[in-house]
MARTIDREN-447396 format. One line per 10 residues: number of its first residue (from 1); their letters; for each residue z, y, x of C-alpha. Coordinates in Angstrom, 2 decimals. Layout:
// residues N
NUM> A> Z:Y:X  ... $
//
This chain:
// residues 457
1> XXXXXXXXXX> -45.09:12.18:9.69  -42.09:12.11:12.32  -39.65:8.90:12.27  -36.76:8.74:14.25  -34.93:5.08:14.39  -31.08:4.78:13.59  -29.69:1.85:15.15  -26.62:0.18:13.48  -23.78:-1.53:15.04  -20.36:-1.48:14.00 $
11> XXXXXXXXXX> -21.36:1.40:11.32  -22.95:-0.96:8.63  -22.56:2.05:6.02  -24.24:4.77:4.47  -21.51:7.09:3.21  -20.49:9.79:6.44  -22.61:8.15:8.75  -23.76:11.05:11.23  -26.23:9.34:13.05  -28.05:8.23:9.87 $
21> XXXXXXXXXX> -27.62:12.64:8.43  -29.12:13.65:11.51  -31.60:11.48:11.91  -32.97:12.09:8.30  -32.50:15.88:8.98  -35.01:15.75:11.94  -37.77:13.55:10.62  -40.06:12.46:7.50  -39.06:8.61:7.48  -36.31:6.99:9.16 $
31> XXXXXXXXXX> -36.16:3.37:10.22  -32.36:1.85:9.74  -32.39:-1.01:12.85  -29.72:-3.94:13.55  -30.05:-6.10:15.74  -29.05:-9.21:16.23  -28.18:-9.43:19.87  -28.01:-13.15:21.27  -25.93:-11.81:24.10  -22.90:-11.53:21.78 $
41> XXXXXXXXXX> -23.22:-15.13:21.03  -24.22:-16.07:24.49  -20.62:-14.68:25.02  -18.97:-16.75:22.51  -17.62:-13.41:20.13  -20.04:-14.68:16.71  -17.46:-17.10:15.35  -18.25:-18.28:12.10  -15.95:-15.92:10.26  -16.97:-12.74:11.50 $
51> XXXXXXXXXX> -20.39:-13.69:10.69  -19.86:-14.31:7.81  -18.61:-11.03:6.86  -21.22:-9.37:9.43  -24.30:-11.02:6.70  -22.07:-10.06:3.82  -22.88:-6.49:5.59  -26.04:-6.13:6.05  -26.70:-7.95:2.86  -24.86:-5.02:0.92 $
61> XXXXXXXXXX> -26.41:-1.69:3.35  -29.55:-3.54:2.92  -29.40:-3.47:-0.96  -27.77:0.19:-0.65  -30.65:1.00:1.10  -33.13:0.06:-1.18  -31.66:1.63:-4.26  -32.23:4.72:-2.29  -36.38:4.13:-1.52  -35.73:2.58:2.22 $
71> XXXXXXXXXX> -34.73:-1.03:3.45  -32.73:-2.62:6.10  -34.92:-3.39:9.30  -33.37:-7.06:10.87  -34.68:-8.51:14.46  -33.39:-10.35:16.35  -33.49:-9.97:20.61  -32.16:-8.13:23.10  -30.91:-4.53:22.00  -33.00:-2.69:24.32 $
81> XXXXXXXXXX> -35.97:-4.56:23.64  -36.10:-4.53:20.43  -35.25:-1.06:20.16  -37.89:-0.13:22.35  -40.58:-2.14:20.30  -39.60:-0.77:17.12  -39.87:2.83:18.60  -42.88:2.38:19.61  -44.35:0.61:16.78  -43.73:3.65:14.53 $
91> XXXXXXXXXX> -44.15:6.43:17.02  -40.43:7.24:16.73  -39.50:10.35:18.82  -35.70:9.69:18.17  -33.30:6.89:18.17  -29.78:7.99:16.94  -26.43:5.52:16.96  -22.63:5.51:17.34  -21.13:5.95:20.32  -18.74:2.45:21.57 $
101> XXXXXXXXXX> -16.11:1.86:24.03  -16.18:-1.29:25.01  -17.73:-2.17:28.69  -20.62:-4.11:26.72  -20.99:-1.15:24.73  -20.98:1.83:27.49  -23.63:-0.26:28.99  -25.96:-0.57:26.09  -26.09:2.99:25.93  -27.08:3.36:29.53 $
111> XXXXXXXXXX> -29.72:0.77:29.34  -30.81:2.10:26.23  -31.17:5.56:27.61  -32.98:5.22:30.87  -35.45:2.66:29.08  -36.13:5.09:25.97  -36.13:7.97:28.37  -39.35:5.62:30.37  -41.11:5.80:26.55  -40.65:9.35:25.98 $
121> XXXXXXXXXX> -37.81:8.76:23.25  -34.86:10.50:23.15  -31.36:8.47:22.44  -29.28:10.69:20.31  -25.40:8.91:20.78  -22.87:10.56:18.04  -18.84:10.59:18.24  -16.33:9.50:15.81  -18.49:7.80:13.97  -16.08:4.41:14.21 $
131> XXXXXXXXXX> -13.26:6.53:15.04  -11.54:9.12:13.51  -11.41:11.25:16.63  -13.94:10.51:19.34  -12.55:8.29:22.24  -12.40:11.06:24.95  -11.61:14.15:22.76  -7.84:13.74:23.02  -6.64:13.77:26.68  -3.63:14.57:29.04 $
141> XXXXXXXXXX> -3.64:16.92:31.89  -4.60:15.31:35.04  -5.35:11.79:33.09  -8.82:10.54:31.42  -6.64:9.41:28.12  -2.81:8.76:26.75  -1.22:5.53:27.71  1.79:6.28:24.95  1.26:6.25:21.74  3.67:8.51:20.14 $
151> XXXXXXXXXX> 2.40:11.93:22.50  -1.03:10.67:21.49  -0.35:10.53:17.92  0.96:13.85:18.33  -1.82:15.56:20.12  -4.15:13.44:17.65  -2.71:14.75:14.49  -3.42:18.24:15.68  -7.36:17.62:15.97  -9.60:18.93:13.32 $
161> XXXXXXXXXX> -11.88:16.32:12.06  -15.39:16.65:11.59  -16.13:16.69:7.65  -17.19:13.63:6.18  -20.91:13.79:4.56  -21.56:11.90:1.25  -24.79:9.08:1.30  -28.12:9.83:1.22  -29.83:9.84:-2.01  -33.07:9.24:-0.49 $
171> XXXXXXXXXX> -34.30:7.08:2.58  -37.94:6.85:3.33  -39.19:3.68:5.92  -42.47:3.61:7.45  -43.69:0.49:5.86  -46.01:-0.92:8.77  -42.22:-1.53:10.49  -41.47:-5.60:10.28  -38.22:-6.95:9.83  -36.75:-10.60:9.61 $
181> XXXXXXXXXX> -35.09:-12.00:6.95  -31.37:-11.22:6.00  -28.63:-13.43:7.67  -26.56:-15.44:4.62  -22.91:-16.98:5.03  -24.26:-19.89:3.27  -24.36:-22.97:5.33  -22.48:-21.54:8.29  -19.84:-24.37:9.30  -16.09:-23.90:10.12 $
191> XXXXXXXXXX> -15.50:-21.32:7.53  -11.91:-19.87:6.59  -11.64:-20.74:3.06  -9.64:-17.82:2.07  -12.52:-15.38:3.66  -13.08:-12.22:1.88  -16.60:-11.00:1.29  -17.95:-8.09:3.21  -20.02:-4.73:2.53  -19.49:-1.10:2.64 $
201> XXXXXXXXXX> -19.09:-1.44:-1.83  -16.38:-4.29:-1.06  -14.56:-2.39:1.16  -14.98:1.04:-0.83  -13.39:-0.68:-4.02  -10.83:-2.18:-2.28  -9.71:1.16:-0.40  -9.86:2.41:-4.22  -7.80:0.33:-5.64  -4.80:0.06:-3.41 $
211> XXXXXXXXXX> -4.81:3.64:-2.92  -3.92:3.74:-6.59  -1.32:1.20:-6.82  -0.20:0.44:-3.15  -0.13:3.65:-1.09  2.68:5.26:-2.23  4.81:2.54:-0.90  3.67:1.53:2.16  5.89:2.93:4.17  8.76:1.03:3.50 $
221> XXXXXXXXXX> 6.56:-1.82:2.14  3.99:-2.40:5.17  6.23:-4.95:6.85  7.17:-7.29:3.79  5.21:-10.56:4.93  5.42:-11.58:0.99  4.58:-8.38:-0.36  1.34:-8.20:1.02  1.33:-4.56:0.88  -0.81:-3.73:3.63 $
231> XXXXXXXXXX> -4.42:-2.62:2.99  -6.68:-5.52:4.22  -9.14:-3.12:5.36  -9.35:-3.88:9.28  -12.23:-6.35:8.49  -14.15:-3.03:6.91  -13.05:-0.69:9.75  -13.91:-3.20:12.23  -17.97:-3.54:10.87  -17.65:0.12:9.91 $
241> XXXXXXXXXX> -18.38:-0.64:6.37  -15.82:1.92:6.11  -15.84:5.38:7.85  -12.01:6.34:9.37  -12.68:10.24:9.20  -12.83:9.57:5.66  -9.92:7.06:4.96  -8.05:9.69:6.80  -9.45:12.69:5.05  -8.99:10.63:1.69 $
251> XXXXXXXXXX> -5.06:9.70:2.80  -3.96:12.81:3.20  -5.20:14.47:0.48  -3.16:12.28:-1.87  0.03:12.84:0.66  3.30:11.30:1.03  5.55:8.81:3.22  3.02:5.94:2.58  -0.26:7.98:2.82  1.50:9.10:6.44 $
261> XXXXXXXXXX> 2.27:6.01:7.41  -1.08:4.66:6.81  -2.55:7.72:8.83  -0.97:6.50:11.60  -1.76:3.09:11.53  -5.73:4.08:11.69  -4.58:6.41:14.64  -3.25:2.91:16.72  -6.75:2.22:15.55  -7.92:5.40:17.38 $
271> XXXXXXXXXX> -5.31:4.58:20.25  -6.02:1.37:21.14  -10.66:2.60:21.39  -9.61:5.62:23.72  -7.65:3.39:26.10  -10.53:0.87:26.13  -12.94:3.58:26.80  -11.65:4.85:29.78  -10.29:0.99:31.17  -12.81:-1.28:29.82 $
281> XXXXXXXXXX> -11.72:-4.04:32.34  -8.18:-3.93:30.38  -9.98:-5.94:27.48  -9.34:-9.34:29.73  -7.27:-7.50:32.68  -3.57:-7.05:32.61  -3.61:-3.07:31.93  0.25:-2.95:33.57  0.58:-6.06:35.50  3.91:-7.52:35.56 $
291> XXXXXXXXXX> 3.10:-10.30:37.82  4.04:-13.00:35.74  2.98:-16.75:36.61  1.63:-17.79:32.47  1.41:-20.89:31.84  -2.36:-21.41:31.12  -4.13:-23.50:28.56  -4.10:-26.71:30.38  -1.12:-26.87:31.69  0.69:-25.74:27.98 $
301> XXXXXXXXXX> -1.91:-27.74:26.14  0.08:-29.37:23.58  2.29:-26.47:23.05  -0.72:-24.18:22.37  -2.32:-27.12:20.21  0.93:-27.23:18.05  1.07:-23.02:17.59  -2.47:-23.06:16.67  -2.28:-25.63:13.87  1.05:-24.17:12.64 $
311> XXXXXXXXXX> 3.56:-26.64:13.60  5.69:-24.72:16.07  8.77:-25.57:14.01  9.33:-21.89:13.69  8.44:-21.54:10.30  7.25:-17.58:10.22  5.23:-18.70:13.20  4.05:-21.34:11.38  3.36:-19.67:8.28  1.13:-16.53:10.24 $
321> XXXXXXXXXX> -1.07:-19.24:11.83  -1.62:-21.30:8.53  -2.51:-18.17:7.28  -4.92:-17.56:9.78  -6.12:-20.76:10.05  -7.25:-20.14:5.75  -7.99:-16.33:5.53  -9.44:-15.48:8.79  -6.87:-12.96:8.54  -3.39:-12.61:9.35 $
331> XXXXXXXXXX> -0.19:-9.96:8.02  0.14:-7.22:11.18  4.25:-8.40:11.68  2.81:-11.92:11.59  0.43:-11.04:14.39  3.21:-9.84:16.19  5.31:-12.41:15.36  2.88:-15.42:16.43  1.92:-12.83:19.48  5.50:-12.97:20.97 $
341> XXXXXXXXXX> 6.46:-16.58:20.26  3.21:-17.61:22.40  3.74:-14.74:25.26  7.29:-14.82:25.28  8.94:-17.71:24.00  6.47:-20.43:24.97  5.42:-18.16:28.37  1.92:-18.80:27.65  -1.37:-16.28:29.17  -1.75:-13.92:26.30 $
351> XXXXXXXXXX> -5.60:-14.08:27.03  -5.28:-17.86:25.28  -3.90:-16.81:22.19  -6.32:-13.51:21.93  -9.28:-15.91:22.72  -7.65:-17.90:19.46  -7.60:-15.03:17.34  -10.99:-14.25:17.91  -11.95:-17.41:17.46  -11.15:-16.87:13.58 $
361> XXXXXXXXXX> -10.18:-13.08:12.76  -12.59:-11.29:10.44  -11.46:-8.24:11.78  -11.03:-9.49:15.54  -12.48:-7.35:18.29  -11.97:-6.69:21.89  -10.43:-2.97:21.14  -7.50:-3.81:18.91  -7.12:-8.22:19.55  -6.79:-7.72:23.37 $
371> XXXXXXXXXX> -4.96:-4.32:23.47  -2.28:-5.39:20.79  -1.91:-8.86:22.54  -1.54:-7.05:26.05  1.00:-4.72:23.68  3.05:-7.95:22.80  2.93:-9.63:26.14  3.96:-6.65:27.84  1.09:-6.03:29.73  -0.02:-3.30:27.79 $
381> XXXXXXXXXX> 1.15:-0.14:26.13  4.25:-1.58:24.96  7.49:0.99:26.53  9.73:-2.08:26.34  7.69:-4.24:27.76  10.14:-6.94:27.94  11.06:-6.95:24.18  10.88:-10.55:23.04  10.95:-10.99:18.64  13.09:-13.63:17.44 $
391> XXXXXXXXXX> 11.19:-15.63:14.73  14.54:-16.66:12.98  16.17:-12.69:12.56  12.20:-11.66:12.59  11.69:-14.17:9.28  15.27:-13.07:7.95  14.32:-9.33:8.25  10.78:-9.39:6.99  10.77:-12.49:4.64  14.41:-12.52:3.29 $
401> XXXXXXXXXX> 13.94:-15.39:0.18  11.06:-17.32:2.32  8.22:-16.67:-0.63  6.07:-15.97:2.69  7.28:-19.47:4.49  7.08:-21.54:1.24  3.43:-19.61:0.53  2.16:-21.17:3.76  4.51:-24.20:4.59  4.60:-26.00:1.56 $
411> XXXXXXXXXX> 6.54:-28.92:3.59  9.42:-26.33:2.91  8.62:-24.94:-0.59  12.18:-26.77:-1.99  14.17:-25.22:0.92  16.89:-22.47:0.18  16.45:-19.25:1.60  19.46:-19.81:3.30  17.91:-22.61:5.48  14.45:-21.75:5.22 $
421> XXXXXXXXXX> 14.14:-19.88:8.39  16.15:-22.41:9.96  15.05:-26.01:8.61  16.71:-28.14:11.54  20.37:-26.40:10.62  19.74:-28.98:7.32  21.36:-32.41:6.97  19.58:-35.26:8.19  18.49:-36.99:5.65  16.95:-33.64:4.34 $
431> XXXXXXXXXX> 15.29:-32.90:7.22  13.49:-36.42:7.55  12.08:-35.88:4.29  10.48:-32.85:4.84  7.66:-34.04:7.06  7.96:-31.13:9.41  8.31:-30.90:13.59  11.49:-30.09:15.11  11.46:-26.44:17.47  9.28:-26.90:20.57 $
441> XXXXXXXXXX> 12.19:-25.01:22.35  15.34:-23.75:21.59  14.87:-19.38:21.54  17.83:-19.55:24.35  15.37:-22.10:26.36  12.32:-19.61:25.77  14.30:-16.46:26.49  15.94:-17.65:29.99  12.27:-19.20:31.56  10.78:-15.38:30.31 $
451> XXXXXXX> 13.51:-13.66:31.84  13.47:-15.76:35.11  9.98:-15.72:34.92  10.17:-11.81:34.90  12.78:-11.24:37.28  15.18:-10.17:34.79  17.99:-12.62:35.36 $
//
């Protein structure tokens, strides 16, 4: 009997999953391997939300798994270790898996290699597997990726994908393999109450359903912070409980302005991994310096206290981190929203609000967190890099009667919409009442320290 060894990461699926086809096609039994590396909590990145979602996961492929003959394999270790063990305690000749882009994950794979190449094994490493299109398929001339979206997009739209593959019907596992048992979100501590649950079916019904009834109008919907029109699928993309070939594939087959607009959303997605790929240091390194003197942590520490509890007095800023604070998720304007008022308004090191956001996003990884905070600060991708969003015309724009304030700052739930972006523009006595904080600083404060701060003045 041949076995070759598929090792999961952020592909915890079984529908199109091309490491998992081809390692089927080229042996008997197959042994489906995560694990659970104590170097990502060594590095602080397995906050309580994320795994959460992560045993929600593996919980769900494991059950997939053994509806279809075959189980999940769990251990826990370092990755090379413990792939190397479980290769050679079946006599694997194979070990296939998902190419990354992080640094972390660039390195895995060469570790990985030169110690499976020691046994004997060959390390099969498959593209767009958590991309639609694989990180270094789409290039410039005389450049090793885009650093613009929109001729990206362009050239990315033009790429054939691969076809998506349906799930196996049948998996066969050497038995004499051991595994440990499956992680549970009960008991972990500090856990968003709002949390969804996680899996490949999860995700797959989700996708399903607001396909049906949302798609069509996101487009002019996807912004509308009370709407809630967006998909909530980033937590699924992130784990790769959900495949992006075929969310794409799926999209445009039902066409349209929203369908489109959703398309392009997963190519940011696609964006963000090929910029990452070829500048891994950009995932904590200004990737366009501007030279700017951030206040850090310390010496900003009760401004950065009051934006992460949600008492900025900016109410929109105030509502996106309450929100964050209960769902472990947070609205896409929202994120940009909070994003600027920290980079730009308070002048605060966009690396301490990305650490935040990791600290409690579901979906938070070093790809998209760090590149779209670098995008915000101005650091980044961003072609107007000095852009700063006003939370007041921001909160007008996006939340016109407040339902998305009130939602999430209930000390303002009896406030017109007229005021409601503006509380301190109320009388007095009304403002006492309401039992929330005056602005940190006034927007023209903010705007002239950025701008000195800058050189733009």
């Amino acid at each position: 009997m041949t076995v070759a060894v598929v090792l999961f990461t952020s592909d915890l699926r079984l529908h199109d999953h091309p490491p998992l086809r081809a390692a089927l096609a080229a042996a008997d039994e197959v042994v489906p391997l995560f694990v659970r590396d104590p170097g990502v909590h060594a590095a602080g990145f397995d906050a309580p939300n994320r795994a959460a979602f992560l045993a929600d996961c593996l919980r769900d492929l494991d059950a997939s798994l053994r509806r279809r003959g075959g189980r999940l394999v769990v251990r826990t270790g370092p990755v090379v270790r413990e792939v190397g063990a479980v290769a050679a305690e079946c006599g694997a000749a194979e070990v296939h898996m998902a190419a990354g882009v992080s640094g972390y994950a660039q390195r895995r794979e060469e570790r990985l290699r030169e110690d499976l190449g020691r046994r004997g094994v060959a390390l099969r490493v498959h593209d767009a597997v958590i991309t639609a299109v694989a990180a270094g398929a789409v290039t410039p001339a005389g450049s090793g990726h885009y650093a613009v979206f929109t001729p990206y997009f362009r050239r990315w739209s033009q790429e054939r994908l691969r076809g998506s593959c349906p799930a196996p019907r049948t998996v066969r596992v050497p038995d004499a393999v051991r595994g440990e048992p499956l992680p549970s979100r009960d008991g972990l501590p500090g856990l968003s109450p709002g949390l969804p649950t996680g899996g490949e079916t999860r995700g797959r019904e989700r996708f399903a359903r607001w396909a049906r009834s949302r798609m069509p109008a996101y487009e002019e919907g996807h912004d509308d912070l009370a709407g809630d029109a967006t998909s909530r699928l980033s937590p699924y993309l992130h784990f790769g409980a959900l495949s992006p070939v075929e969310l794409v594939q799926r999209a445009r087959s039902r066409g349209g302005a929203g369908a489109e607009a959703f398309v392009r959303q997963l190519c940011w997605r696609d964006f963000h991994h090929q910029v990452l790929a070829a500048r891994p240091e950009a995932s904590w390194r200004d990737y366009r310096p501007r030279h700017d003197r951030w206040r850090t942590e310390d010496e900003a520490a009760e401004d950065v206290a009051a934006w992460r509890e949600g008492r900025t007095g900016y109410p929109v800023v105030d509502a996106a981190m309450r929100q964050l604070l209960h769902e472990g998720w947070m609205h896409n304007r929202a994120r940009l929203l909070a994003a600027s008022f920290l980079t730009k308004t308070l002048y605060v090191d966009w690396r301490v609000g990305a650490r935040h956001f990791l600290d409690l996003l579901v979906d938070g990884d070093l790809v998209n967190n760090q590149l779209n905070w670098q995008w915000v600060a101005g650091t980044g991708n961003d072609t107007r890099p000095n852009r700063v969003l006003n939370p007041v015309r921001q909160g007008r724009r996006y939340d016109p009667n407040g339902a998305y304030v009130r939602r999430w700052v209930p000390e303002l739930k009896d406030v017109d919409e007229r005021n409601v972006h503006e509380p301190w523009r109320l009388p007095e006595d009304r403002r006492a009442a309401l039992d929330y904080p005056a602005p940190l600083i006034g927007l023209a404060d903010g705007l002239t320290r950025f701008a000195h701060a800058r050189g733009l003045d």
